[in-house]
BAPA-662584 format. One record per residue (C-alpha): residue in three letters; y, z, x. Coordinates in pm, whole numbers, plus 50000, padded with zeros to 5 digits. Example, Ala and Ser with C-alpha at 12.3 -4.5 7.8 and 13.67 -1.06 7.14 Angstrom:
BAPA-662584
Ala495505078051230Ser498945071451367
***
This chain:
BAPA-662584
Unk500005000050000Unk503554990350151Unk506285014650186Unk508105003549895Unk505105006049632Unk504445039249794Unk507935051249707Unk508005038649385Unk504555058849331Unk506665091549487Unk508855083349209Unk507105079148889Unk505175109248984Unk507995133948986Unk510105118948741Unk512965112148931Unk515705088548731Unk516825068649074Unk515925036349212Unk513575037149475Unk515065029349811Unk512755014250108Unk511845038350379Unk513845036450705Unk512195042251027Unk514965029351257Unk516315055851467Unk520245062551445Unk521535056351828Unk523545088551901Unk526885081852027Unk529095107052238Unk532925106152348Unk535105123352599Unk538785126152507Unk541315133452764Unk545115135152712Unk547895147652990Unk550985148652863Unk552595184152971Unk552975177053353Unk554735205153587Unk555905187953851Unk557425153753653Unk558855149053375Unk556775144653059Unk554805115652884Unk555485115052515Unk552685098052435Unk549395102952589Unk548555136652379Unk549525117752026Unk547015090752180Unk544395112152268Unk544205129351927Unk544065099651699Unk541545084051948Unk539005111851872Unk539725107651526Unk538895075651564Unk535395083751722Unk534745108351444Unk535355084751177Unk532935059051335Unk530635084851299Unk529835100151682Unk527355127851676Unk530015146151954Unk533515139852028Unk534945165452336Unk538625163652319Unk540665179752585Unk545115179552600Unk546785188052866Unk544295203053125Unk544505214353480Unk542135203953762Unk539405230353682Unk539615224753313Unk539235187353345Unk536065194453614Unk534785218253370Unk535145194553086Unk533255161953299Unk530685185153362Unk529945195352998Unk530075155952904Unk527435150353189Unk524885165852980Unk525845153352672Unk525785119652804Unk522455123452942Unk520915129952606Unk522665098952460Unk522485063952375Unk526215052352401Unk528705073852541Unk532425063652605Unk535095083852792Unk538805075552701Unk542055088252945Unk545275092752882Unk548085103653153Unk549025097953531Unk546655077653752Unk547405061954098Unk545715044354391Unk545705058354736Unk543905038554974Unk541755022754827Unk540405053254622Unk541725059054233Unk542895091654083Unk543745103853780Unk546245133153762Unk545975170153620Unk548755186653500Unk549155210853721Unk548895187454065Unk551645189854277Unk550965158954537Unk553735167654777Unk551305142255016Unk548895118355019Unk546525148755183Unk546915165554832Unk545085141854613Unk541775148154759Unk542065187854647Unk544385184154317Unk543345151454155Unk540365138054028Unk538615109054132Unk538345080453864Unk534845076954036Unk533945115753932Unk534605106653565Unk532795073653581Unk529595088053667Unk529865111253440Unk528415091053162Unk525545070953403Unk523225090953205Unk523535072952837Unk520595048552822Unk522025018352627Unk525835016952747Unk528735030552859Unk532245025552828Unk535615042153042Unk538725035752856Unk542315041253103Unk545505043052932Unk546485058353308Unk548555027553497Unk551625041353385Unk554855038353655Unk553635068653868Unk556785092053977Unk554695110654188Unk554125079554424Unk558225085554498Unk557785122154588Unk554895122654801Unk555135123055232Unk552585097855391Unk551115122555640Unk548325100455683Unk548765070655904Unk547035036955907Unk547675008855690Unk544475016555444Unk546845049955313Unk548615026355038Unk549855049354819Unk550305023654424Unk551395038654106Unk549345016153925Unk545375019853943Unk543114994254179Unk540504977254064Unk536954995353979Unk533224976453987Unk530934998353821Unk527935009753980Unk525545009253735Unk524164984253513Unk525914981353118Unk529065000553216Unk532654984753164Unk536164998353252Unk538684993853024Unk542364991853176Unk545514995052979Unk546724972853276Unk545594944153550Unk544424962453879Unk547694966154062Unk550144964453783Unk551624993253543Unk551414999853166Unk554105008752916Unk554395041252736Unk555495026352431Unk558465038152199Unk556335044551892Unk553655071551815Unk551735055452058Unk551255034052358Unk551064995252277Unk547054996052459Unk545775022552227Unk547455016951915Unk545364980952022Unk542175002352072Unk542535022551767Unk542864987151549Unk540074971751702Unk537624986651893Unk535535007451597Unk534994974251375Unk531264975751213Unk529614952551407Unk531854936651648Unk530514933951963Unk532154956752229Unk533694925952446Unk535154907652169Unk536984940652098Unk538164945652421Unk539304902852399Unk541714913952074Unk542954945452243Unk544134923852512Unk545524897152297Unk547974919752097Unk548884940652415Unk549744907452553Unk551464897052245Unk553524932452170Unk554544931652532Unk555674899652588Unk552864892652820Unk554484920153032Unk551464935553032Unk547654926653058Unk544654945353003Unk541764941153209Unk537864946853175Unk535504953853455Unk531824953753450Unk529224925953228Unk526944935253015Unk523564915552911Unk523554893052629Unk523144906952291Unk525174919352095Unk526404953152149Unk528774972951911Unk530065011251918Unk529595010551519Unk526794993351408Unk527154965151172Unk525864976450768Unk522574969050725Unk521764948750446Unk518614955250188Unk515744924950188Unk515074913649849Unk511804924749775Unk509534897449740Unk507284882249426Unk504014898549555Unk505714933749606Unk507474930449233Unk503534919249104Unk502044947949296Unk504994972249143Unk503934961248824Unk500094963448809Unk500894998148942Unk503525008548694Unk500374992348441Unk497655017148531Unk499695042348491Unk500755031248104Unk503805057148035Unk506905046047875Unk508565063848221Unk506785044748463Unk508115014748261Unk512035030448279Unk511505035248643Unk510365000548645Unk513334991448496Unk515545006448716Unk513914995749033Unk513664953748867Unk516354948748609Unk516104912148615Unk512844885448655Unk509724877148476Unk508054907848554Unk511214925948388Unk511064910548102Unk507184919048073Unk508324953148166Unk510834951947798Unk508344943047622Unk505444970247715Unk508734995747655Unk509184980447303Unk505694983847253Unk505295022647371Unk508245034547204Unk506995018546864Unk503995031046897Unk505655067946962Unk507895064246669Unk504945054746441Unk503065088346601Unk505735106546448Unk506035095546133Unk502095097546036Unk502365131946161Unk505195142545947Unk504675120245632Unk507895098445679Unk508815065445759Unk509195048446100Unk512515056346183Unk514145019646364Unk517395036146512Unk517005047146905Unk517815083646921Unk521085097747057Unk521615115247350Unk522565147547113Unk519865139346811Unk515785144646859Unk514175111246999Unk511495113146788Unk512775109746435Unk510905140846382Unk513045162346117Unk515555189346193Unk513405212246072Unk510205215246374Unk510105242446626Unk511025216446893Unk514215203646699Unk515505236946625Unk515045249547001Unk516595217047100Unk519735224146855Unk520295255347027Unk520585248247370Unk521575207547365Unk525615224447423Unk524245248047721Unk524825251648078Unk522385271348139Unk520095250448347Unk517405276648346Unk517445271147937Unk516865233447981Unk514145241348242Unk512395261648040Unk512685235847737Unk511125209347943Unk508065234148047Unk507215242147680Unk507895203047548Unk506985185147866Unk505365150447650Unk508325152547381Unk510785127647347Unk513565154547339Unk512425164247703Unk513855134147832Unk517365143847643Unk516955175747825Unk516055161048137Unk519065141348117Unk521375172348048Unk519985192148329Unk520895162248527Unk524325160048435Unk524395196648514Unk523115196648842Unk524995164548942Unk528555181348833Unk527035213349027Unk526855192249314Unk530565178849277Unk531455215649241Unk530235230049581Unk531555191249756Unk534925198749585Unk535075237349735Unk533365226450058Unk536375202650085Unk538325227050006Unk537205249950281Unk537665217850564Unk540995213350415Unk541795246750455Unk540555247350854Unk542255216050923Unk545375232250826Unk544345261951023Unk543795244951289Unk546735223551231Unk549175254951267Unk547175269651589Unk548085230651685Unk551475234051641Unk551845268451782Unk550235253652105Unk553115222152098Unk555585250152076Unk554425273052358Unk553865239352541Unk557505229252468Unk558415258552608Unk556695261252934Unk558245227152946Unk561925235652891Unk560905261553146Unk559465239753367Unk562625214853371Unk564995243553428Unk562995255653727Unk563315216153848Unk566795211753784Unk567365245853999Unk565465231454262Unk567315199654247Unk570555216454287Unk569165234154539Unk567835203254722Unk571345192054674Unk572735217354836Unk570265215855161Unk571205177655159Unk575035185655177Unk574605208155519Unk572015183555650Unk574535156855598Unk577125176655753Unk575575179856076Unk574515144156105Unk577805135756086Unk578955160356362Unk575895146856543Unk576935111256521Unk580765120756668Unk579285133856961Unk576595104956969Unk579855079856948Unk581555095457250Unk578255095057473Unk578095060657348Unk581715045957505Unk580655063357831Unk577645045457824Unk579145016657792Unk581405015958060Unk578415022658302Unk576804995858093Unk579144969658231Unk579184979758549Unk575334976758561Unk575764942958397Unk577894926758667Unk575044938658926Unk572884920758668Unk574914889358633Unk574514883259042Unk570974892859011Unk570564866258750Unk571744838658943Unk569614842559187Unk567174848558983Unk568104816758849Unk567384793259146Unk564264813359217Unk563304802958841Unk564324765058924Unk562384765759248Unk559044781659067Unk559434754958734Unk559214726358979Unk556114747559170Unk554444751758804Unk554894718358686Unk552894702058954Unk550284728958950Unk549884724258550Unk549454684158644Unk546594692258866Unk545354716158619Unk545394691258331Unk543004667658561Unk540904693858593Unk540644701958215Unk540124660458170Unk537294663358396Unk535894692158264Unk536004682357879Unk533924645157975Unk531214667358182Unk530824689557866Unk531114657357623Unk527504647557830Unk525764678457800Unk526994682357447Unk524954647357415Unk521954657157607Unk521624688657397Unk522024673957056Unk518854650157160Unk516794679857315Unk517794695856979Unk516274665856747Unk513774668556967Unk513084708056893Unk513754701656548Unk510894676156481Unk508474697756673Unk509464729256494Unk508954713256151Unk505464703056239Unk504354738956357Unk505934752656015Unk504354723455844Unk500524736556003Unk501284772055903Unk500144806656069Unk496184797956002Unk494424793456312Unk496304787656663Unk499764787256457Unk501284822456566Unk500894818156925Unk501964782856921Unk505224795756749Unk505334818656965Unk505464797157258Unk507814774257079Unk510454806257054Unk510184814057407Unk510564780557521Unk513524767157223Unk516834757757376Unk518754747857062Unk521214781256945Unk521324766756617Unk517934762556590Unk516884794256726Unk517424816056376Unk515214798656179Unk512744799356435Unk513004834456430Unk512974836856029Unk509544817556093Unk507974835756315Unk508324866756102Unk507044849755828Unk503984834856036Unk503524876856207Unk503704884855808Unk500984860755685Unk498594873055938Unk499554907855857Unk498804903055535Unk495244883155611Unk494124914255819Unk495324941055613Unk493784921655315Unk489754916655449Unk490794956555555Unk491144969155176Unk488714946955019Unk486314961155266Unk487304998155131Unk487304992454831Unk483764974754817Unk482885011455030Unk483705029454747Unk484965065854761Unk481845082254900Unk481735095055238Unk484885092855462Unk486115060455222Unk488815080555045Unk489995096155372Unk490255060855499Unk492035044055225Unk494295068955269Unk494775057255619Unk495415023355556Unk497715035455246Unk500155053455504Unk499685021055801Unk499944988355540Unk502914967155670Unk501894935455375Unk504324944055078Unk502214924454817Unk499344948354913Unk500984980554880Unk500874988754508Unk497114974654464Unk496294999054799Unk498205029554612Unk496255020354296Unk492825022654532Unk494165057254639Unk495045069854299Unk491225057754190Unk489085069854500Unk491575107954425Unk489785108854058Unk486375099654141Unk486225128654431Unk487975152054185Unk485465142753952Unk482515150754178Unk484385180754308Unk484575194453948Unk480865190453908Unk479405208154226Unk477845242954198Unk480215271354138Unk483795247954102Unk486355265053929Unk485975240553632Unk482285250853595Unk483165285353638Unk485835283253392Unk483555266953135Unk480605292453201Unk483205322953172Unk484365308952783Unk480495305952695Unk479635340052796Unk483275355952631Unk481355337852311Unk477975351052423Unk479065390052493Unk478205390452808Unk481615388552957Unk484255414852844Unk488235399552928Unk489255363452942Unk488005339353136Unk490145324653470Unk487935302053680Unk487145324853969Unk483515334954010Unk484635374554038Unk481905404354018Unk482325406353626Unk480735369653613Unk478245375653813Unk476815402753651Unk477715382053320Unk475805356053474Unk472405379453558Unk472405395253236Unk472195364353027Unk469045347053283Unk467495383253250Unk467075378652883Unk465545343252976Unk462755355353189Unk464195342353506Unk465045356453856Unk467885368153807Unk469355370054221Unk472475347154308Unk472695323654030Unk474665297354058Unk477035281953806Unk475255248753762Unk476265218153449Unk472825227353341Unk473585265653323Unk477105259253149Unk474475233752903Unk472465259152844Unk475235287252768Unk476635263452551Unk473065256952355Unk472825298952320Unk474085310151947Unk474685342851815Unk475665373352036Unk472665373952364Unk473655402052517Unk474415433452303Unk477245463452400Unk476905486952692Unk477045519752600Unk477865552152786Unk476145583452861Unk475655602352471Unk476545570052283Unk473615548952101Unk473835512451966Unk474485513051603Unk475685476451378Unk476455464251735Unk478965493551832Unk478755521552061Unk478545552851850Unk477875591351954Unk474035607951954Unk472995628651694Unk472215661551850Unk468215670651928Unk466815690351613Unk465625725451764Unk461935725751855Unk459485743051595Unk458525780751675Unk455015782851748Unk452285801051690Unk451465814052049Unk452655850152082Unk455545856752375Unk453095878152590Unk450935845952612Unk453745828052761Unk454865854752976Unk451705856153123Unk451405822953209Unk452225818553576Unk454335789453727Unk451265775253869Unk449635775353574Unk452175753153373Unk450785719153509Unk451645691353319Unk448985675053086Unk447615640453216Unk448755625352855Unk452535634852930Unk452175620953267Unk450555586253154Unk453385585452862Unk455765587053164Unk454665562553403Unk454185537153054Unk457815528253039Unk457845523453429Unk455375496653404Unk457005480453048Unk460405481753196Unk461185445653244Unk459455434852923Unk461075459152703Unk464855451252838Unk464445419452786Unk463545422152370Unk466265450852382Unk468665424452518Unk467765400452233Unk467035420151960Unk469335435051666Unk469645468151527Unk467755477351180Unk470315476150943Unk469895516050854Unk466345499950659Unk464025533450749Unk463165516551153Unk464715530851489Unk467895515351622Unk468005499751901Unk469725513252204Unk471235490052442Unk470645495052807Unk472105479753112Unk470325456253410
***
């Protein structure tokens, strides 16, 4: 039976007025997002934006439906750690999980940060210790398995980039406001920027920036894969901003189709065999509410109207019940919802129970009037009011559990706003405590000015005195210079004639090396045909050492790598050859012996790739089949572990059984072959012992009990005392008399006591197996230890 039938049988059976809905085994993906928003910054002044954005962003995620949204505004450095950290795991436990940013990022070096609130950055040093990496919060969703998405709104124009000192030499420390561009590192990850790699982002002048009002308009869309999204995001960015400003995607993804919301899924008509085998169901079971359910499920078709018709028929066939049974007429009208279904008069026990509660709330009435009438037509009235009931029930408790969200949000709305207004003020706070500082730095620049300019006076009066030595020096230089001059002349005319002898020398140089550039382009055709017809014979045979010859012996430099790249391949080959008649030689072995030891060998010294997983998979085999044999030799803890829950069963063995072959199983062990006849000195725990244990029933080996206890239903239980002997007849003086030497034993008592000596053995053993009397008139049995 399909799913659908079977629901539809679910559904007639308990009566329940809904259409039956096909089963759904697809499992929801679980989606997870990580908000961040950094608006409130100490040291600059603040974004408007990026806490509005970060808000209705989450909002966004919740109304797609995310099973987690983690929102965080305005966080330092070990609040924004702490919150990556938390998404890790959340992320690892998830399908899809996106991470969106809002605030301060820049690019130092190649390396790209984004900025806490409470960084300082008064160098390049600083960003290491009081920013975080972009690669920190990248990673941190690696762990969804389907995809993952990093949204920046952070390439905003950075004023940090003005304030920081470049302590750090070396042209790599290029300190950008904007971000640089990020590859991911793993596999269905992209990285959303609100800007090109290199270039900034506006802020906007509305509620929010002009990237994530884009984002919060398009990226959420039922259905639409992921990069299309990101392709209309970047079309109205460009398009609101003039094409001042161009978002950028990095990362690919495969080539379905991959959406954050999934598209609605649409219901499959059912088909005409499923409607036929509906119907022969709803048929056997010949109620006029299978055929309303019927109804309900098929309202349309030939099977419907077959459906009307065995209705029509039914509830005839009811109202003519009726009327027989009260004398009247058929009645033709269909019943109200507030009138008995049944035509039957006013005046029954059902109608007059039905009159009184057909205006009631009271559910537990109309439960109770279903119970007693659960065939009458007036159930189904009731039925129908209890409904109702339940349904506007249901509305009720929505209503006041909307109510109590409401009622939260506003809560939360006014701890919200409490938090803008303490954050307002540490922000007025903040920008007094700058402004103070900038008069101070004001100040500081004043004096320093001050005594540069006294500085450059007395630099301007060294300066004229160094001038005037200046020229003095200079008319030295001028007669120095002339001769210099004709020495100059004298060594141009020197040069000149030793550059003419040098250019014969390069002529003569360049033909020499134009003929041996000749001879070695033939020696290399030469090479080259020979080398193709050794890689052409392959490494079978003589063909290693013949390449190997050949690469000693090549002259050719450009010939040389490939002649390398071939002789590896050749050394491989052969490798592989060896290594190969190795295995297949092992493995035809088999496990036994030292094989395993020497698979394991070859496992750790194969150099062939191919060969390695099918030698691992040899290992992995030959480990099992001497675990298996090691599991079945005498005393192995699995035997021993086996035997121990067979004697537990048996009573031979008090505790629980743990695989080691202590005293307590040994003794186990002897007093169960004792009550088998057999020696019962160091036995061993054999698959044929742990057979026969398992073969045993019932309980073998009865209680031990201790001095003054006897054996009673199977349970120790204390001795009745000895009855006091009978007085006899002998008079005292006759016992007086009697002399120590005369009190000899009597040979009966004597042969009575060496009896149970010599039935010992056989009597232990039918105490070990036998069971006590049952109280019946016999002796009980005593049990005695080995």
């Amino acid at each position: 039976m399909n799913k659908r039938l079977l629901g539809m049988a679910m559904t007639i059976g308990t009566a329940i007025l809904s259409m039956v809905l096909p089963l759904d085994d697809a499992r929801a993906e679980k989606r997870v997002a990580l908000v961040v928003g950094n608006s409130n910054y100490a040291s600059v002044p603040k974004l408007p934006n990026p806490s509005r954005d970060a808000n209705s962003v989450a909002q966004m995620f919740r109304d797609a439906g995310f099973d987690a949204v983690d929102v965080v505004l305005n966080v330092g450095n070990l609040e924004f750690k702490r919150a990556i950290r938390k998404f890790e795991v959340d992320a690892d436990r998830a399908d899809i999980a996106v991470v969106y940013y809002a605030g301060h990022g820049l690019e130092i070096g190649g390396t790209n940060y984004l900025i806490p609130i409470d960084a300082r950055l008064a160098s390049d040093r600083d960003a290491e210790d009081e920013a975080i990496p972009l690669e920190r919060m990248v990673s941190s969703a690696d762990g969804a398995s389907k995809l993952r998405v990093v949204i920046l709104d952070a390439c905003r124009d950075n004023p940090f980039t003005t304030l920081m000192r470049r302590d750090r030499k070396g042209s790599n420390r290029v300190v950008a406001s904007g971000l640089g561009k990020a590859e991911p590192t793993s596999i269905d990850t992209l990285i959303a920027y609100a800007a090109k790699a290199g270039s900034t982002a506006e802020d906007g002048d509305g509620q929010h920036s002009p990237f994530t009002s884009a984002i919060l308009k398009h990226l959420t869309i039922p259905g639409l894969d992921i990069r299309l999204a990101f392709g209309r995001v970047r079309d109205e960015v460009m398009r609101t901003t003039g094409a001042r400003q161009e978002p950028f995607v990095y990362g690919s993804l495969g080539g379905g189709n991959i959406s954050l919301v999934p598209a609605p899924k649409v219901q499959e008509a059912a088909s005409a065999s499923d409607i036929k085998a509906d119907y022969d169901l709803v048929a056997k079971i010949g109620t006029l509410r299978a055929w309303e359910v019927f109804l309900g499920t098929y309202k349309t078709g030939f099977y419907a109207d077959l459906a009307r018709v065995q209705v029509a028929n039914l509830t005839e066939q009811q109202a003519a019940s009726v009327s027989r049974s009260k004398g009247n007429t058929v009645v033709a009208a269909a019943p109200s919802a507030d009138q008995p279904a049944s035509g039957r008069e006013s005046s029954s026990k059902e109608a007059l129970d039905w009159d009184k509660i057909k205006d009631t709330s009271d559910q537990s009435a109309l439960e109770k009037f279903i119970a007693r009438y659960p065939n009458a037509p007036l159930a189904i009235n009731a039925q129908q009011r209890l409904d109702i009931l339940k349904q506007a029930a249901r509305e009720r408790e929505k209503a006041a559990e909307e109510a109590r969200i409401q009622a939260e949000q506003k809560k939360a709305e006014a701890a919200a706003a409490r938090k803008r207004e303490e954050e307002e003020r540490r922000a007025r706070a903040a920008e007094a405590e700058q402004k103070a500082k900038a008069a101070e730095a004001e100040r500081i620049a004043t004096r320093k000015r001050e005594e540069e300019e006294r500085r450059a006076k007395a630099a301007e009066a060294e300066q004229k005195a160094k001038a005037v030595e200046a020229e003095r020096k200079a008319a030295e230089a001028r007669k120095k210079a002339e001769e210099a001059e004709r020495n100059k002349a004298a060594a141009e005319a020197a040069a000149a004639r030793a550059e003419s002898e040098r250019q014969a020398r390069q002529a003569e140089a360049e033909r020499r090396k134009a003929e041996q550039a000749s001879a070695l382009e033939a020696a290399c055709k030469a090479e080259q045909t020979k080398f193709e017809q050794l890689s052409a014979k392959g490494s079978d045979g003589a063909g290693v050492e013949n390449m190997v010859a050949f690469a000693k012996a090549v002259t050719c430099d450009r010939l040389r790598a490939q002649v390398t790249v071939t002789l590896n391949k050749f050394y491989n080959e052969a490798t592989c050859r060896a290594e190969q008649a190795r295995f297949d030689d092992l493995l035809a072995k088999g496990s036994d012996g030292a094989g395993f030891n020497n698979m394991k060998a070859l496992a750790k010294a194969v150099a062939c790739d191919r060969l390695r997983p099918q030698i691992v998979a040899a290992v992995d085999k030959f480990t099992a089949e001497a675990a298996k044999r090691a599991a079945a030799m005498p005393n192995s803890p699995q035997l021993v572990l086996a035997a121990q829950t067979e004697l537990v069963r048996l009573g031979c063995l008090p505790g629980k059984p743990d695989g080691k072959l202590n005293a307590a199983t040994k003794t186990a062990l002897v007093r169960f072959v004792k009550t088998r006849d057999r020696p019962s000195e160091d036995v061993p725990v054999t698959e044929a012992l742990v057979a026969e244990l398992g073969k045993a029933t019932g309980r073998v080996c009865p209680p031990e009990c201790k001095a003054g206890e006897t054996l009673k239903d199977d349970k120790c239980v204390a001795a009745d005392k000895p009855a006091a002997p009978a007085a006899t007849s002998r008079r005292k003086d006759d016992d007086e008399d009697e002399t120590p030497a005369r009190r000899k034993p009597k040979p009966e008592k004597r042969q009575a006591e060496k009896e149970p000596r010599r039935q010992a053995p056989e009597r232990a053993r039918q105490q070990a197996t036998a069971r006590p009397s049952g109280g019946g008139g016999g002796s009980t049995m005593i049990g005695v230890g080995f």
